[in-house]
N, C-alpha and C positions, 0 to 999 in steps of 0.2 A: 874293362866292361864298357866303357864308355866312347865306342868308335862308330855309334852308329849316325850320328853326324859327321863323323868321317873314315869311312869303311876304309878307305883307302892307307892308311892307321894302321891297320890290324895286318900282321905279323905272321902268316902261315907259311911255313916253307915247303917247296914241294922240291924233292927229286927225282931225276926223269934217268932211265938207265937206259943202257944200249939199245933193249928191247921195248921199249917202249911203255916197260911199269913204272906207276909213278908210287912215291910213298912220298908222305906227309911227315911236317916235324913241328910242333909247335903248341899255341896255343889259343883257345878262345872261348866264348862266352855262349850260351843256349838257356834260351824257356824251357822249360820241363815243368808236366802236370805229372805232382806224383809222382809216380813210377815210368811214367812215359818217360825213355832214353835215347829220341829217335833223335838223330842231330839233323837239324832241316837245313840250313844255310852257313856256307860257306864261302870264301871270297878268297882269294888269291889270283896273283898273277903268275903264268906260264911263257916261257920263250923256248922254244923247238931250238933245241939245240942237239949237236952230237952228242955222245957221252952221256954225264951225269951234270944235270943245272940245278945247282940252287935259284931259288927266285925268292923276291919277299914283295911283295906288294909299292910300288913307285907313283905310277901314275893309272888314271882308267882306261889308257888307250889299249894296251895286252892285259885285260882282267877275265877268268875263267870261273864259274861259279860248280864247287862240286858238292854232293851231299854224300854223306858220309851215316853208315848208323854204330852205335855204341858197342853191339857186341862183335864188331870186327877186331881181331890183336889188334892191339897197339893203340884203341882208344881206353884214357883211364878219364873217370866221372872225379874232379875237385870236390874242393868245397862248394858250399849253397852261401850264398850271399846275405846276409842277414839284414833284409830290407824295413825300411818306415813302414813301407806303406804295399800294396799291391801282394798280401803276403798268400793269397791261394797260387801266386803264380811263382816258381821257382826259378831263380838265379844259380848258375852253376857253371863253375871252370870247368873244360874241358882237357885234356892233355892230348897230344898224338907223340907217340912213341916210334916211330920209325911204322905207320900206318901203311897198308900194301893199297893201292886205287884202281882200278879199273877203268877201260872206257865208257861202259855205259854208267857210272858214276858222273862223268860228263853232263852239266847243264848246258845244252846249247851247242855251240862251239867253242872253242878255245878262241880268245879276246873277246868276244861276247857280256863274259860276264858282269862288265859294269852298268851295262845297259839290262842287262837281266834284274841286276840287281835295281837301279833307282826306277824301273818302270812297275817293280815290285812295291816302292815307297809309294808309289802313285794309288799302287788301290789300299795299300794298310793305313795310308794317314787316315781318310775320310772315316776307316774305321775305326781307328783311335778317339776320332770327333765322334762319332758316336756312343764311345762309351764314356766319352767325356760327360757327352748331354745324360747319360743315364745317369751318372752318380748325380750330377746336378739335379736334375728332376724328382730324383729320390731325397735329396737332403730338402729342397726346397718344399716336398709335400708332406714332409716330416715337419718342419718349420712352421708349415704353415698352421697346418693341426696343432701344433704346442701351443704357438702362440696364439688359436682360438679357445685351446680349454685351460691356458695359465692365466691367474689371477694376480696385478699386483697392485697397489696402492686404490685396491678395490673396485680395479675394472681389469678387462681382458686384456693381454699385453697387443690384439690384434683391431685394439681401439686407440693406441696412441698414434698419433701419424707418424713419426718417427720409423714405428715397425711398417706400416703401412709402406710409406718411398719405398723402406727396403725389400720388402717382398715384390711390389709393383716391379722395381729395378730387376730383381732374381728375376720374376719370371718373364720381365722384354727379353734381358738376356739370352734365357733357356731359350726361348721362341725363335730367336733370330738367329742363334745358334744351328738351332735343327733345321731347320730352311735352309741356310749355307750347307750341311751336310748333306741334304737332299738333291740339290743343286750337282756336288760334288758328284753323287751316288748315279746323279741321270746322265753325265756326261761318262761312267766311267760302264751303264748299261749299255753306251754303244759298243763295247768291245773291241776297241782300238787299245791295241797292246802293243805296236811299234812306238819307240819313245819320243822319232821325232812328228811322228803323227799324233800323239800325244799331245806334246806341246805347241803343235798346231792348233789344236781345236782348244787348249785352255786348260788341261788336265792338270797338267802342273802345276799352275796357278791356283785355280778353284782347291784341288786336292790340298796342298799349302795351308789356303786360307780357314778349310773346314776346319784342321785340324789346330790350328793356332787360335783360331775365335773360341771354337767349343773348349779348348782345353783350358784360355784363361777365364773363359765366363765359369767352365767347371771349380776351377780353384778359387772365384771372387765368390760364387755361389754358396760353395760349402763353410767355407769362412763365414760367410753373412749370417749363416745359418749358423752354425759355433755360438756363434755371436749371440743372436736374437731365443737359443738356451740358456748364454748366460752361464754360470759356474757346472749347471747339469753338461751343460754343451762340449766342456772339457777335460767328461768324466768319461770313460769305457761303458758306462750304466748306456749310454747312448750313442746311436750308429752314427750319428752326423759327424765328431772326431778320426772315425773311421774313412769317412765318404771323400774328409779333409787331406788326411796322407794319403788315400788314394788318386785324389784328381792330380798332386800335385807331380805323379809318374808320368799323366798324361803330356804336362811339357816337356817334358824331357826323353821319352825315347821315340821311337821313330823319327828322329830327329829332333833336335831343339825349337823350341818356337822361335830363337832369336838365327837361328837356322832356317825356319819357318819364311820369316820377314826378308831373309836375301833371297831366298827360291823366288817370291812375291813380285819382288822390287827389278830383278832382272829380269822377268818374265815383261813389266809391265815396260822397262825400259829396253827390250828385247828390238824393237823395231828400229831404235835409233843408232844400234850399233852396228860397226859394218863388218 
């Protein structure tokens, strides 16, 4: 489950027959709402070759991106992944059984798909940062209300300064957060979808950075918030434990933050290389 920091990881094989059908063999990971079975992405690499080719994913220079849907033969639904946190959203192995493909199956063209795929990361981080900032901004307006109608050693807990920093701090965070996201969101409204025009104009970078800021301000926020409940904060009776395991999904998929911080770091040292 965990190749989305490196796609190039995951394991599909395809084989290519005389006539030009291809069938899949392997396995891999899909979100699913529910009942929805639709498999959206897909990643493998392809080399034209005569006969019949195995291939399994090497490098991104030959990468082909195919989607595939679930009631074709030869896809079987796994198991569900029994996560902390993020649990409206379902985790689910996939299997391919000797799967039949098609060309218009086809994303793109064939070696295409690596670039399909990470100019794809370009617009879902920023939206990861955003719903980074939502849990955040929900746990912290929860927070803030508790600790103006909790009572403790006879004053409001939103009279100690203590609580005070901490809320002040949550909400610079949230704030600055969502400006980074938005930033992200205007450069990704010009609709530049080639990757190295992309990373021309800073896509890469900004996109990056929305998603790494909001997701840890997300995780220090709801924590604070835990916190500034106190033993209620710890309980299921309240949503902010919730808001807790959820932010902490947002580091980790669509890439890692510490994944995040080399996207960032090359981008900025991009010029100096030859």
């Amino acid at each position: 489950m965990g190749h989305k920091s490196n796609p190039i990881g995951l394991r599909l094989q395809i084989n290519r027959t005389w006539d030009s059908r291809w069938y899949a063999e392997g396995k891999g990971y899909a979100k699913m709402l529910e009942e929805d079975l639709k498999i959206r992405k897909f990643v493998q690499e392809t080399v034209p070759q005569a006969a019949i080719s195995k291939v399994v994913i090497e490098r991104p220079a030959k990468v082909c991106r195919v989607s595939i849907y679930a009631a074709r033969p030869g896809v079987i639904i796994g198991k569900s992944e029994d996560k902390m946190g993020m649990i409206g959203s379902d985790i689910t192995e996939l299997i391919f059984d000797n799967v039949r493909l098609e060309e218009k199956n086809l994303l793109g063209k064939e070696g295409q798909g690596w670039d399909i795929a990470m100019s794809t990361l370009n617009l879902s981080r920023p939206a990861v940062g955003a719903q980074a900032i939502g849990l955040a901004q929900g746990a912290l307006d929860f927070a803030v209300e508790y600790a103006w109608k909790r009572v403790q050693f006879g004053q409001k807990l939103a009279d100690f300064e203590g609580i005070q920093f901490m809320v002040a701090d949550m909400a610079t965070g949230v704030e600055a957060a969502r400006a980074l996201v938005y930033d992200a969101a205007h450069l990704l409204d010009m609709k530049v979808y080639e990757r190295d025009k992309m990373s021309a104009i800073g896509v890469d970078k900004l996109s990056a950075m929305a998603k790494v800021y909001s997701a840890d301000v997300a995780m220090k926020v709801t924590t604070d918030a835990v916190q500034i409940l106190g033993g209620y904060g710890y309980t299921k009776e309240y949503p902010v434990e919730r808001m807790m395991r959820d932010a902490k999904a947002t580091q980790i998929y669509e890439g890692t933050n510490q994944v995040q911080r080399i996207v960032i770091a090359r981008d900025i040292f991009r010029n100096f290389m030859s």
